[in-house]
Every structure is written in structure tokens, then in C-alpha cells.
NUTIDREN-395138 format. One record per residue (C-alpha): residue in three letters; x, y, z. Coordinates in nm, 4 decimals, decimal comma. Layout:
% residues N
r; east; north; up
Ala; X; Y; Z
...
***
This chain:
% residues 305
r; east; north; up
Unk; 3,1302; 1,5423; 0,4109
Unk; 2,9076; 1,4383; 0,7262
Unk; 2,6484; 1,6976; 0,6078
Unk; 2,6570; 1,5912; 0,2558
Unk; 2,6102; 1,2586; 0,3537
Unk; 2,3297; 1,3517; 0,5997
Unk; 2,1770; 1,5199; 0,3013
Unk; 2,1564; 1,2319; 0,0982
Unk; 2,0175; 0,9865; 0,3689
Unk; 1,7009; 1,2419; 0,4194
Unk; 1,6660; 1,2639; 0,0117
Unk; 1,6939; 0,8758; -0,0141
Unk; 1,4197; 0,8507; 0,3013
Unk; 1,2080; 1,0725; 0,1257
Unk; 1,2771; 0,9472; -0,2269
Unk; 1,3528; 0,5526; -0,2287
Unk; 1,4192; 0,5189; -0,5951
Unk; 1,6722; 0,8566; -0,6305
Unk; 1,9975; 0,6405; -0,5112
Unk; 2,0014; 0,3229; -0,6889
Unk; 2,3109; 0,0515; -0,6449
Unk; 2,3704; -0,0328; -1,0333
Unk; 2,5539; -0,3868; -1,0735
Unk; 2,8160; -0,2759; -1,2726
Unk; 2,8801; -0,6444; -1,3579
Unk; 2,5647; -0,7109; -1,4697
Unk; 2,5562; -0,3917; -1,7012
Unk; 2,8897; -0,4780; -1,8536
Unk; 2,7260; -0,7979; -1,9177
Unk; 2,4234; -0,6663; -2,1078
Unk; 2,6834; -0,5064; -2,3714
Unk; 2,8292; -0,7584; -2,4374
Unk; 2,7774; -0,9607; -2,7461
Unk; 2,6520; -1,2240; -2,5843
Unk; 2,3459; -1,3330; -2,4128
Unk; 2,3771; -1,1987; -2,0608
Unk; 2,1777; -1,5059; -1,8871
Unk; 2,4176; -1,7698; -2,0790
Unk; 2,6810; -1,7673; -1,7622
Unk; 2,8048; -2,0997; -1,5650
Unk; 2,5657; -2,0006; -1,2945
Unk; 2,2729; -1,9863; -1,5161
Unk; 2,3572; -2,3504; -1,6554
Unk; 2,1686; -2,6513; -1,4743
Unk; 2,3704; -2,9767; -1,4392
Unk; 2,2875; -3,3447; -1,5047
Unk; 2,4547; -3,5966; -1,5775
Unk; 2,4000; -3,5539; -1,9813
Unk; 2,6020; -3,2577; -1,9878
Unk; 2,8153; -3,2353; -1,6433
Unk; 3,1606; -3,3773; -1,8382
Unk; 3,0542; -3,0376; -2,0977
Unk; 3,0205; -2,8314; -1,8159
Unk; 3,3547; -2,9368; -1,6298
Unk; 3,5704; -2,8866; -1,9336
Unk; 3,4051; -2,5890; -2,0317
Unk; 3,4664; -2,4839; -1,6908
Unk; 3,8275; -2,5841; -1,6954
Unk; 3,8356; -2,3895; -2,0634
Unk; 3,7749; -2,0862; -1,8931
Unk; 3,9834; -2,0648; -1,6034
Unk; 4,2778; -2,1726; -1,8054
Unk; 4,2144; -2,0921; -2,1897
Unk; 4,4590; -2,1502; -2,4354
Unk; 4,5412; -2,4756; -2,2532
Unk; 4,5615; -2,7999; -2,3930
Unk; 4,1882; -2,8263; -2,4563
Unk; 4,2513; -2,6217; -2,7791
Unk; 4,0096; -2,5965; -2,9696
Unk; 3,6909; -2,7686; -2,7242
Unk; 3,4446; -2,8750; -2,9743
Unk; 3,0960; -2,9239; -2,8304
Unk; 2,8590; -3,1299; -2,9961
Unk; 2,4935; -3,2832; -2,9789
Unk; 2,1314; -3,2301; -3,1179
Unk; 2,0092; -2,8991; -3,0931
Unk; 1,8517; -2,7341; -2,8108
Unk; 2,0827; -2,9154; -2,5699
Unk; 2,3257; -2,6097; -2,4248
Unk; 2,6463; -2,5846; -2,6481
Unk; 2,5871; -2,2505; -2,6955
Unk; 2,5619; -2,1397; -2,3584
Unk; 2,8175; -2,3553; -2,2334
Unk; 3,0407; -2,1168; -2,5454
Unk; 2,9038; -1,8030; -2,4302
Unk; 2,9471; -1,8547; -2,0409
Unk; 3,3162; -1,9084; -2,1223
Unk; 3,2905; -1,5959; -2,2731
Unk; 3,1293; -1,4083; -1,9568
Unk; 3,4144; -1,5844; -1,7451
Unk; 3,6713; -1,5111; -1,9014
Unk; 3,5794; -1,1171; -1,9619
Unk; 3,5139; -1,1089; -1,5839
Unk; 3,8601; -1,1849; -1,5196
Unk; 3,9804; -0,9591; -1,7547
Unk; 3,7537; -0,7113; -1,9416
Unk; 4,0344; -0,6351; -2,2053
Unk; 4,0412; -1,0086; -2,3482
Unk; 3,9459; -0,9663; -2,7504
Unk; 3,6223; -1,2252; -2,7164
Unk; 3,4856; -1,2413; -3,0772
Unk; 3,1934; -1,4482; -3,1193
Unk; 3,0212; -1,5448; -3,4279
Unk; 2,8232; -1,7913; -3,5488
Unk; 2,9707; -2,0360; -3,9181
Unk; 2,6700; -1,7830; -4,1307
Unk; 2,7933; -1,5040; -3,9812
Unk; 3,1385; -1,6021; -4,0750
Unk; 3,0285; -1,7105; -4,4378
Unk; 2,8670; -1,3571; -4,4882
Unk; 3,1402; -1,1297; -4,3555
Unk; 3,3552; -1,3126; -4,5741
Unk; 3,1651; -1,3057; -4,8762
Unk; 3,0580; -0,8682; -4,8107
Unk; 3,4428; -0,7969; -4,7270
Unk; 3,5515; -0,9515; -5,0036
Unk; 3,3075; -0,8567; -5,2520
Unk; 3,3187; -0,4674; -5,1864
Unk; 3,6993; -0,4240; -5,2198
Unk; 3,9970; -0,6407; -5,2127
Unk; 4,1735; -0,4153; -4,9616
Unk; 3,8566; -0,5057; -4,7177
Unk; 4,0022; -0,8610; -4,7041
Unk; 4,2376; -0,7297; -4,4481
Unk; 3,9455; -0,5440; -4,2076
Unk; 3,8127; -0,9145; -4,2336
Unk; 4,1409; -1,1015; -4,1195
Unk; 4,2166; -0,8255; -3,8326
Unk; 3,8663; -0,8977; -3,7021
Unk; 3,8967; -1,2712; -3,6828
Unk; 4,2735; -1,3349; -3,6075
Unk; 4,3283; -1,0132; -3,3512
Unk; 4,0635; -1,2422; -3,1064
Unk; 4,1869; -1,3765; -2,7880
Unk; 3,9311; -1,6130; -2,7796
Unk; 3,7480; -1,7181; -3,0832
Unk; 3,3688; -1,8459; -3,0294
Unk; 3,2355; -2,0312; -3,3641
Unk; 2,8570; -2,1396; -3,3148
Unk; 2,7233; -2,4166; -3,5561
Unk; 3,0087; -2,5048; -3,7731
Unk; 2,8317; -2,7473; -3,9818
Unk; 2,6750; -2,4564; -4,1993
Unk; 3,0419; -2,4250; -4,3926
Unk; 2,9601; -2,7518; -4,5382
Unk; 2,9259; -2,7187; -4,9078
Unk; 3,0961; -2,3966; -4,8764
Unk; 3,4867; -2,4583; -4,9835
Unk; 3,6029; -2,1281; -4,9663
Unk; 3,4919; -2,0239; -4,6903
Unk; 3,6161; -2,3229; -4,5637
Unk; 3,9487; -2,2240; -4,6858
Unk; 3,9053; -1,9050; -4,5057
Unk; 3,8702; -2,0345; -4,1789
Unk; 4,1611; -2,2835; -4,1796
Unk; 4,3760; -2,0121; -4,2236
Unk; 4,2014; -1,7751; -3,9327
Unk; 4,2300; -2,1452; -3,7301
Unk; 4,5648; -2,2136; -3,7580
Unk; 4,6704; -1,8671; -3,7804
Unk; 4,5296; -1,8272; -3,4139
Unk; 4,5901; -2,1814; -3,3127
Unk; 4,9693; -2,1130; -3,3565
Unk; 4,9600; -1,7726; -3,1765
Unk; 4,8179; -1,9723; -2,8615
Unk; 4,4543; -1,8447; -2,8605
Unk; 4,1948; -1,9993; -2,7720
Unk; 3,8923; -2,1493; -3,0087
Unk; 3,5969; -2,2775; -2,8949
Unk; 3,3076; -2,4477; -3,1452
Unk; 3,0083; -2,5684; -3,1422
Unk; 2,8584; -2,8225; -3,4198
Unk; 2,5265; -3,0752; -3,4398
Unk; 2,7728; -3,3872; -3,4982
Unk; 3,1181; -3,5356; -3,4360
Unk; 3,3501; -3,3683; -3,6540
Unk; 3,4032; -3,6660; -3,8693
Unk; 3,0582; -3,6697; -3,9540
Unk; 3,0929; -3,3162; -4,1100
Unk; 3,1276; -3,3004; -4,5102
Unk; 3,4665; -3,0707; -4,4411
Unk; 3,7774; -3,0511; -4,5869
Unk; 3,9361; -3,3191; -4,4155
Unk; 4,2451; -3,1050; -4,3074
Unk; 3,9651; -2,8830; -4,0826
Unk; 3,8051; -3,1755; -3,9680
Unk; 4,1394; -3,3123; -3,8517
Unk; 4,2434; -2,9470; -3,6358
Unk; 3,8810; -2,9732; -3,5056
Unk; 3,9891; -3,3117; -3,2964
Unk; 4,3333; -3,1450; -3,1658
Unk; 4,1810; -3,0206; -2,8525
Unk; 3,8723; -3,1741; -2,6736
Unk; 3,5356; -3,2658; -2,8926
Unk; 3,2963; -3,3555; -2,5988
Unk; 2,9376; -3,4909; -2,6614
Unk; 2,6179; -3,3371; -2,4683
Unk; 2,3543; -3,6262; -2,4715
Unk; 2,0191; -3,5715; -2,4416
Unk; 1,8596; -3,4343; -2,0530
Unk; 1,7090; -3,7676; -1,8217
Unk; 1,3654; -3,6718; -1,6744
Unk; 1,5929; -3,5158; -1,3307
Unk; 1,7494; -3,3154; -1,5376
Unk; 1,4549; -3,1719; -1,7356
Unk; 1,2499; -3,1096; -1,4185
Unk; 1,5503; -2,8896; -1,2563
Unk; 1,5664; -2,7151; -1,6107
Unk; 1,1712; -2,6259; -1,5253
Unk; 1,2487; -2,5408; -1,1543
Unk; 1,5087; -2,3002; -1,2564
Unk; 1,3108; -2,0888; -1,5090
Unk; 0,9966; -2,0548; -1,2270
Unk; 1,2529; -1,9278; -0,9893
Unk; 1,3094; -1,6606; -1,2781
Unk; 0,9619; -1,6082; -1,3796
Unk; 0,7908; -1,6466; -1,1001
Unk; 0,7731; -1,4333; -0,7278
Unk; 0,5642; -1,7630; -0,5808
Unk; 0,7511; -2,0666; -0,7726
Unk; 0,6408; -2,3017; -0,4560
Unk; 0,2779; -2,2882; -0,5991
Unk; 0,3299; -2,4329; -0,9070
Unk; 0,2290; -2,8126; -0,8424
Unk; 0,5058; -3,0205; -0,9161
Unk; 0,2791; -3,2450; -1,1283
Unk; 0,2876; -2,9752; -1,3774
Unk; 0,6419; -3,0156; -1,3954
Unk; 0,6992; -3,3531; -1,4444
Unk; 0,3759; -3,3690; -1,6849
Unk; 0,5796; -3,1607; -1,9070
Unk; 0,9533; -3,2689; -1,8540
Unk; 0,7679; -3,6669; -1,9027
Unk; 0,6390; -3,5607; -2,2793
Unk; 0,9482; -3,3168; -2,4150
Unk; 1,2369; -3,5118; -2,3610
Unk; 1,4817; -3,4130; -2,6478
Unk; 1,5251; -3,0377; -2,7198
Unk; 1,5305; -2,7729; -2,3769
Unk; 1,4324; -2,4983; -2,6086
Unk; 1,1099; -2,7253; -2,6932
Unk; 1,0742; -2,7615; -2,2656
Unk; 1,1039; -2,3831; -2,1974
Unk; 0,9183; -2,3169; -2,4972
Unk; 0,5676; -2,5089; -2,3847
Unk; 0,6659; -2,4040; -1,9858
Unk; 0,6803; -2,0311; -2,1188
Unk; 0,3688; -2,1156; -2,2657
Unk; 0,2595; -2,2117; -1,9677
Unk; 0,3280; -1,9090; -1,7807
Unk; 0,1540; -1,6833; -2,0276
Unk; -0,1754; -1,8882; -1,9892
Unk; -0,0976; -1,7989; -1,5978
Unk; -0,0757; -1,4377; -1,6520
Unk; -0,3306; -1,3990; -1,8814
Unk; -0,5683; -1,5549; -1,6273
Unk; -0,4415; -1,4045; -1,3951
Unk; -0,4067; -1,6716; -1,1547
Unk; -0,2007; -1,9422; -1,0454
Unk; -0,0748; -2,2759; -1,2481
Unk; -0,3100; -2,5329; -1,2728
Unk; -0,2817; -2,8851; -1,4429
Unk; -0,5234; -2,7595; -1,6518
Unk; -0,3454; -2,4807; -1,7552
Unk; -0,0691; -2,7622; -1,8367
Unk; -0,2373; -2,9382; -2,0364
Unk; -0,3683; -2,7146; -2,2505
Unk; 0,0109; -2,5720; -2,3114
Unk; 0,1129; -2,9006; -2,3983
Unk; -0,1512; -2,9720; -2,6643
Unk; -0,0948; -2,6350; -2,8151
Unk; 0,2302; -2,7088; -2,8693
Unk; 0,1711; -3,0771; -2,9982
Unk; -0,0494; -3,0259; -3,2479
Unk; 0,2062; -2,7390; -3,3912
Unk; 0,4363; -3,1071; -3,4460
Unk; 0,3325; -3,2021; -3,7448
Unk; 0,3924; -3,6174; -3,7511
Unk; 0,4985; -3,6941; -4,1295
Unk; 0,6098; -4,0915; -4,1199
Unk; 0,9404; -4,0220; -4,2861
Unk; 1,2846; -4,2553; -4,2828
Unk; 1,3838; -3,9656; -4,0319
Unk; 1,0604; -3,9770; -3,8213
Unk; 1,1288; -4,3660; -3,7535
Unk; 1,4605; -4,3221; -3,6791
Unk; 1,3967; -4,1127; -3,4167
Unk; 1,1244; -4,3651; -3,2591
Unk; 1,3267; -4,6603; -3,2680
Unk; 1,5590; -4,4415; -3,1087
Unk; 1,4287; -4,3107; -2,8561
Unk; 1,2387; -4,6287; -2,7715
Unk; 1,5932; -4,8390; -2,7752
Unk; 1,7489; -4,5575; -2,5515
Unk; 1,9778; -4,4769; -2,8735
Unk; 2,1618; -4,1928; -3,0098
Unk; 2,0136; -4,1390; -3,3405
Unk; 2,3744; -4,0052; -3,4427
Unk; 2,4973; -4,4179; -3,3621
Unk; 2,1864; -4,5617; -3,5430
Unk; 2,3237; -4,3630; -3,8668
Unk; 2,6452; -4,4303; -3,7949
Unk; 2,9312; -4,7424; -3,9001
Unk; 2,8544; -4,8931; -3,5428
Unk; 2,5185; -4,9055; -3,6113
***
């Protein structure tokens, strides 16, 4: 054994990249269906989303709790559906054998309508894959609306798992109450915990920045900080539209080969502005008087408007 060992050590001096440690974790991970950076550790906190991240948290070290189903809601862009699929990661980590199934409402829609258009007996292939799941993930709920058998559909996969103690978790862009549901779904959806994420503060959006240079870049000390809060100052809303103009931002670094400039900055930022095309709608001015009031433009609609 000493010999064989001795053998490897002079093949691993004189070849560096023959023995390489594979992160088994990581690998698992990537086969998943799930996105492998959406974990808890991935997720930067603020206080718009730290009461999301605690009870998704607590979801995961304890499913099938009394936070049955969570329901996590807000605009888009804002995290629900990493928040869902870090639970996921979690809870596979403890225990690779859990039956995570994660879909999103369209994918649900369409594997209902192709099982049961094919052949009746293919109903049952799409029950087994829905209520056999140990945790169900549901991303974007509000796409059933307008669709009342489907709707049907899922009821009975809800309270078929609901009643056999397994966890749901969904994610939606309102309060359940605002969905046009059948009001028996919209009911089960407030069992467990609905939680809000509100929209990132300026802190917030510059650590969202800070994380994704330590990712991108070998050097993220050089970027000047003014580029950050430049950015995180105009795109205050939507993280996807942050990364987005920041990735943006990066390219324009590569491609020049050379390091982040203001410059550089600002010409990410007007590329993605003038992509915005301003149309004064009843929507548009909504969103305005919201934001300039410090509003949710959910409330503004809303009976305590």
C-alpha cells in the first residue's frame, strides 16, 4: 500500500491535474432539477426578504411542519424562486432519497393536458408523478388562472398530499386572494404561511452586486464602488434587471480587456435603458406614484388603497 501510495504522489508531482478531489456535493447538485447556485448560501439578506429567508429556512430543516404550504409572494425578480429551490438543495442534502418534484403552474398545465390527451390510462403516470413527492415545489401559480380544470387538478394533488403530511411550497406574483382561483384553492393556499418579499433598499442591492463580482471576478476589490452604487441607485425594483445591466457590465470589461471603469458603467446602464421602452400607460403611472410615495403598487390597486 506504501508503494502504491508512493506511486501516486510522484505521478501527481509530475502530473498536477491526474488526481483531482471532485465535490461530490456539488456534482449531485448539478443533477439535480434545480438550479445548482439557488442554495441558502447563495441568497443575500436584507431586510426586504430576511422574514422569507428565516421561514424558508425553518421550512427546510423541519418540512411538513406547520408552515404547510409556505406561499411566497412579490413582484418578479425578487428571489421566491430561489428561496423554493434552496429548500430543495437542503433538504436533499439531508437526505438524498426525499421525492423533491419541482415544477413550475405551465409545466403543470401541460403535463396535465399531454397525459390526459394521449390515453386515459396516462392520467394515472400523471397523479403518481405529482402525489408520490415528498416535497412539492409549484413556481408561479398565478398562470392556472383562467384555467378551471387544471385548477381542479391541482386541488386534488394539494389536498391529496396535504393530508399525507408532505410538504408544498409555492410561489405566486400576488397575495393569494388577489388570484382569480377557485376560491376553495385560494383558501388551502393561506393554511400554512403566505409571506411577502418587498422590494431590495439600496444596502441590499449593493451586497446583491458585491456578491456576483466575488463570482465573476478574480480581482472584485478593483471594481470602484461608485460603479456599484451608480447602478444599485437607478435599478431598484427587479434583481434580475440589477444582475442583468452588472453582467453587462462585466462583458464590456472582458471585451476590453481591462478593468471596470465608470465609464464602462455608464455605458451598461444606458444600453439597458433605452431597451425600456416608457409608454405613459394607467400601469406606467402607477408604478411612479408608487415608487415616489414609497408604495407597494399591489396596496395602491388594492381595497386599502
Amino acid at each position: 500500500k506504501s508503494k502504491k501510495k508512493k506511486n501516486q504522489k510522484k505521478e501527481s508531482e509530475e502530473n498536477p491535474n491526474l488526481f483531482v478531489t471532485i465535490d461530490k456535493s456539488a456534482l449531485e447538485r448539478s443533477n439535480r432539477k434545480l438550479r445548482a447556485e439557488f442554495t441558502f448560501n447563495n441568497f443575500v439578506i436584507g431586510e426586504s426578504n430576511r422574514f422569507a429567508f428565516i421561514t424558508s429556512m425553518k421550512v427546510a430543516e423541519s418540512p411538513y411542519s406547520i408552515l404547510n404550504p409556505l406561499y411566497l409572494f412579490g413582484d418578479v425578480g425578487l428571489g421566491k424562486t430561489h428561496l423554493m429551490m434552496a429548500i430543495g438543495h437542503y433538504i436533499l442534502d439531508k437526505n438524498i432519497n426525499t421525492n423533491v418534484v419541482y415544477t413550475s403552474a405551465q409545466q403543470f398545465t401541460e403535463d396535465f393536458f399531454i397525459y390526459t390527451k394521449k390515453d386515459s390510462k396516462n392520467i394515472e403516470f400523471f397523479y403518481n408523478k405529482y402525489r408520490q413527492a415528498d416535497i412539492l415545489l409549484v413556481d408561479d401559480i398565478q398562470l392556472l388562472e383562467n384555467k378551471p380544470a387544471t385548477q381542479e387538478e391541482f386541488f386534488k394533488v394539494f389536498d391529496y398530499l396535504h393530508k399525507n403530511n408532505k410538504q408544498i411550497v409555492i410561489t405566486s406574483d400576488r397575495p393569494a386572494n388577489d388570484l382569480k382561483l377557485m376560491s376553495r384553492l385560494k383558501s388551502r393556499f393561506q393554511w400554512g404561511m403566505p409571506v411577502d418579499i418587498k422590494s431590495p433598499d439600496k444596502d441590499l442591492r449593493i451586497n446583491i452586486l458585491k456578491r456576483k463580482l466575488d463570482f465573476l471576478l478574480s480581482t472584485p476589490s478593483d471594481v470602484p464602488i461608485e460603479c456599484l452604487e451608480t447602478i444599485a441607485e437607478l435599478f431598484t425594483n427587479n434583481i434580475r434587471e440589477l444582475e442583468g445591466v452588472f453582467n453587462k457590465l462585466v462583458a464590456y470589461s472582458t471585451l476590453a480587456n481591462g478593468p471596470i471603469t465608470m465609464e464602462m458603467a455608464e455605458r451598461a446602464i444606458n444600453d439597458i435603458s433605452t431597451q425600456k421602452e416608457k409608454i405613459i400607460s394607467a400601469d406606467y403611472i402607477q408604478e411612479v406614484v408608487s415608487k415616489y410615495f414609497n408604495i407597494n403598487k399591489r396596496d395602491l390597486k388594492s381595497s386599502k388603497r
